[in-house]
N, C-alpha and C positions, 0 to 999 in steps of 0.2 A: 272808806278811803276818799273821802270828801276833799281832801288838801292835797291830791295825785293829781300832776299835771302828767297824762299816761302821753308815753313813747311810741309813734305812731311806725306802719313800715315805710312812710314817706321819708320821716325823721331820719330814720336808720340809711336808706340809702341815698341822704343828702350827707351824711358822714364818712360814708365808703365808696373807697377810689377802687374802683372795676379796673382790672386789667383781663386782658385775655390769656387764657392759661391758666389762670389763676381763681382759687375760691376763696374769699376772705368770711370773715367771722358774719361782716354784718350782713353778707347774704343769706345766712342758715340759724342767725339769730332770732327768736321769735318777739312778736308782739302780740299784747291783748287785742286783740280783731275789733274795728268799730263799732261800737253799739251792743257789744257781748257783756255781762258781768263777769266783771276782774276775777271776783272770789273762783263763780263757777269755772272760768276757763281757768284757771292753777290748778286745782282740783282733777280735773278733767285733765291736765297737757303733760306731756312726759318729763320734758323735762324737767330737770332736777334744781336750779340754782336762778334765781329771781334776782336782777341786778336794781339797784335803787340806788338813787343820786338825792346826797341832802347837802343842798346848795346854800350855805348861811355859814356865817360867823360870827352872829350874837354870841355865841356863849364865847369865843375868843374874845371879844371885844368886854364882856363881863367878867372877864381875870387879866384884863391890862393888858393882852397879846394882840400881838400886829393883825389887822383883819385882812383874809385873801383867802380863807381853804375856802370861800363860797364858788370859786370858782376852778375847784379838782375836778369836777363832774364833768365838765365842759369839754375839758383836754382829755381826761378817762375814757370817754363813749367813743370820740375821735379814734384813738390806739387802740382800743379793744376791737372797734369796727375792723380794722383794716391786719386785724392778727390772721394768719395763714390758717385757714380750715382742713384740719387734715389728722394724718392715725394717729397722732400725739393727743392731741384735744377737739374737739369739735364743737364748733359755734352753738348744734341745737341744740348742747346743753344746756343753754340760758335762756332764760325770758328774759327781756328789758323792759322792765314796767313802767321805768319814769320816775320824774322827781317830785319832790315835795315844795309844796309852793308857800315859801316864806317870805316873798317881796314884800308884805306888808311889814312885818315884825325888820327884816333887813332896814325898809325903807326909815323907818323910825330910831333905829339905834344906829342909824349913818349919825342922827342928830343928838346924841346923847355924850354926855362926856363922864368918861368912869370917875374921874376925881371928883364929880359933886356926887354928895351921900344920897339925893332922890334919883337923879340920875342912874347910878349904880344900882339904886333898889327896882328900879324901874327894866333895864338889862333883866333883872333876873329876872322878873315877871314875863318879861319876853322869851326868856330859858325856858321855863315852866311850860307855856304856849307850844314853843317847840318839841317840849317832851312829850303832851300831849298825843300829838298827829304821830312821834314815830313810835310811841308805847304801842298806839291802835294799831298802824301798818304792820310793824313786825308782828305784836299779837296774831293777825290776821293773814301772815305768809307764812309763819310755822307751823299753824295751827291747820294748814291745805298741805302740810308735809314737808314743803320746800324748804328749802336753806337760802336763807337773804344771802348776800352780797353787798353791804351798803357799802358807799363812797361818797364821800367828805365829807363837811361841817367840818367844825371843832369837835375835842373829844367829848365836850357835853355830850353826846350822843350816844355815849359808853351808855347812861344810863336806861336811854328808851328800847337801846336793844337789849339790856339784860330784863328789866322790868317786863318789855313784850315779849321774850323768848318764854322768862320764867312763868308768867297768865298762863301762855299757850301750853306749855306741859303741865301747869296745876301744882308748879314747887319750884322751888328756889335753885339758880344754875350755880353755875362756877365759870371764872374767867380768868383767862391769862392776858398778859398785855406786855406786850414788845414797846417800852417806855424807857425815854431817859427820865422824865417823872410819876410820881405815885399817882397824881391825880385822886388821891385819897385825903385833901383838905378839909379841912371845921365845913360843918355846915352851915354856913353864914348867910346863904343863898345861892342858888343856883349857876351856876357857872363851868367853863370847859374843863378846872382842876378838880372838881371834886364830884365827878358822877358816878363815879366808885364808892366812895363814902355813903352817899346818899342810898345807890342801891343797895348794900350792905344795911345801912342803918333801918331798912324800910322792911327790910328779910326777902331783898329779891335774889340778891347776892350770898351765896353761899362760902363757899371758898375764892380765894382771888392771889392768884399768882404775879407779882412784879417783875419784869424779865428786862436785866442791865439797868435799871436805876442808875442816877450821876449822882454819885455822893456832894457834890461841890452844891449838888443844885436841890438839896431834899433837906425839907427843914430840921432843928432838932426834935421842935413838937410832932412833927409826922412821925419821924423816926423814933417816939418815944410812944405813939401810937400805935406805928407798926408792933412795938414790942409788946406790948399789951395782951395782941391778940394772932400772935403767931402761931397758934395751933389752925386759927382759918384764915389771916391775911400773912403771906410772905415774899420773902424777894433774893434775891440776887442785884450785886453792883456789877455794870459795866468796871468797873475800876479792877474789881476783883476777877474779873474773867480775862480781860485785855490787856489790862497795866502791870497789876501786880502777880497776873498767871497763878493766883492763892489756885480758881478755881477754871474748869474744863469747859468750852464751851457745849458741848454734845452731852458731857457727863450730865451738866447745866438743862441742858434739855430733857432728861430722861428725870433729873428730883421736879421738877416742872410739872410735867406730867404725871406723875407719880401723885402729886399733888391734889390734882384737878380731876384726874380719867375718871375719876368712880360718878361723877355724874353727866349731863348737858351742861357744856359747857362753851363760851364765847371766847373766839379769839379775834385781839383787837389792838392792829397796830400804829401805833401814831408814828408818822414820817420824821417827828423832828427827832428821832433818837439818829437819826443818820447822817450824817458827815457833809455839808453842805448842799442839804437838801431842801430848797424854798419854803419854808414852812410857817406857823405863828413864831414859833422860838427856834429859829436853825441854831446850829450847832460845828463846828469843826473837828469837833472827837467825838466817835461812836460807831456804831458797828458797820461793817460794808454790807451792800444790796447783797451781797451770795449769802451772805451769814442771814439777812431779815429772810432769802427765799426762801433759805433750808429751815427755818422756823416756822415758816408758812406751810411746807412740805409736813414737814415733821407733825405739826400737831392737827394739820388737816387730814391727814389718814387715818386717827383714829374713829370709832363710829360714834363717839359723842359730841365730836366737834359740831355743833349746832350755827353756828354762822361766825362767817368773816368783815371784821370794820375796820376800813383803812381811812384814816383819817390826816387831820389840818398840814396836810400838803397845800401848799397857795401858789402855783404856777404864777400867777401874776406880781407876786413879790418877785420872782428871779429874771433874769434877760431874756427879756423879749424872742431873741433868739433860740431860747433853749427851754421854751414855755411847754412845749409839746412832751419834754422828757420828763415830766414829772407823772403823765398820762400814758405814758410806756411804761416808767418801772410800776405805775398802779395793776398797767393789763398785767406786766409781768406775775404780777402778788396774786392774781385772779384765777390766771390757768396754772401756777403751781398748784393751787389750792383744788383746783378743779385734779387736776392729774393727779396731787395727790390720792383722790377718794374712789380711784377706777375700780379696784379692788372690794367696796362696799356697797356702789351704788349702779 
């Protein structure tokens, strides 16, 4: 893990507001100890759930989307720190390992412009780069037992957690995804739309669940795709669950899983499927935060759920004022997830 800019305990309690009376998260959350190895101390530490921040939006910026989830990380660690430690969930469930250092790859695709064809070819070469570092990381946290937690980027990142999850158990996963898009596009090069595709076409990807798709916004090539290979890629519309009530949303949750349970599988939600929520692509129609919880709940209690990725939320695209609430509903996604699995783990 050569590209981990690791999460000191200094770090941790320059993020957490002490009150007396009170135990917050980022007192009881742990850190790698200076000068220990990362691997051996996972290995060795009880807890269950490794948090990791991947702070970039290359790959947004290489499918034409507004760049800003580089910095969800920032507001994330902030609200998670200062979450109440107590019999609901408990801080030392987590390690905080720290983030992945892409300021170089960032620094250079500030400079690039997607509409020239070297440009663009160039973005993807920086995707690839990035997929790199988090194929090895996750490889290397599942494979100590733990269950990541990644937080932000672009959805490019779908692919370095399925590719790493899948090395690390030695076969190919399954993933569900809380999406208003397939993120299942041509492979044309690397990019935030299509790291599904890619992990799929490469056999890291097994089965792959689509959960509320926007019809308005899903090509007909995708969707002529999708049909193709509907015994192992499939979906649900938001249209058809919310608008047109064809289908339930719980019922919705239960052929989902139905879908996926039989192997290790990732679940991976991108923020923009949610109703004015700062993102690369926000959106004004789409499911409410209790519906994304109860999803989060829902398939994080089974015991194949292999790790959670919440994704291109960009606090810095929304007002200033309201920058912080995009790193609360993140903790919120984090300790469902956790609470869900009390029962397994």
């Amino acid at each position: 893990m050569d590209n981990l800019i690791p999460f000191s305990i200094s770090d941790l309690a320059k993020v957490t507001n002490h009150r007396s009376g009170e135990v917050k998260f980022g007192e009881k959350m742990l850190t790698i100890p200076k000068g220990e190895n990362c691997i051996e101390f996972l290995k060795k530490c009880e807890a269950k759930y490794v948090l990791l921040g991947i702070p970039e939006d290359v790959g947004v910026r290489a499918n034409y989307g507004r760049p800003g989830a580089a910095s969800a990380w920032e507001s994330t660690i902030k609200s998670i720190a200062n979450i109440q430690h107590n019999r609901f969930c408990k801080g030392s469930q987590i390690i905080v390992l720290g983030t992945l250092d892409f300021k170089n790859q960032m620094d250079e695709a500030e400079n690039l412009d997607f509409n020239a064809t070297n440009d663009r070819k160039r973005l993807s070469e920086l995707v690839n780069q990035i997929d790199k570092e988090v194929v090895h990381t996750i490889t290397s946290i599942v494979k100590t037992g733990k269950i990541p937690i990644i937080i932000g980027g672009g959805h490019n990142n779908a692919y370095g957690n399925i590719k790493g999850t899948a090395l690390a158990h030695g076969k190919p996963i399954n993933a569900v995804n809380f999406d208003a898009h397939s993120d299942f596009r041509i492979l044309e090069g690397r990019h935030s739309g299509n790291g599904f595709s890619y992990a799929f076409e490469e056999g890291f990807l097994k089965k792959y669940f689509i959960f509320g798709l926007h019809e308005n916004y899903t090509s007909k090539n995708v969707l002529d795709i999708l049909k193709k290979m509907e015994d192992r890629v499939t979906y649900n519309t938001y249209d058809e669950i919310k608008v047109r009530q064809q289908k339930n949303f719980q019922q919705e949750l239960n052929t989902a899983l139905d879908f996926i349970k039989n192997d290790a599988f990732g679940i991976e939600i991108d923020l923009d499927s949610l109703p004015n929520i700062a993102s690369s692509a926000m959106t004004l129609s789409g499911f409410s935060i209790e519906e994304v919880r109860q999803f989060v709940y829902f398939f994080g209690k089974h015991k194949n759920a292999s790790y959670l990725h919440i994704c291109e939320g960009a606090p810095e695209l929304g007002e200033e004022k309201n920058n912080h609430l995009i790193g609360k509903l993140i903790g919120y996604l984090v300790t469902d997830f956790i609470k869900s699995r009390k029962d397994i783990i």
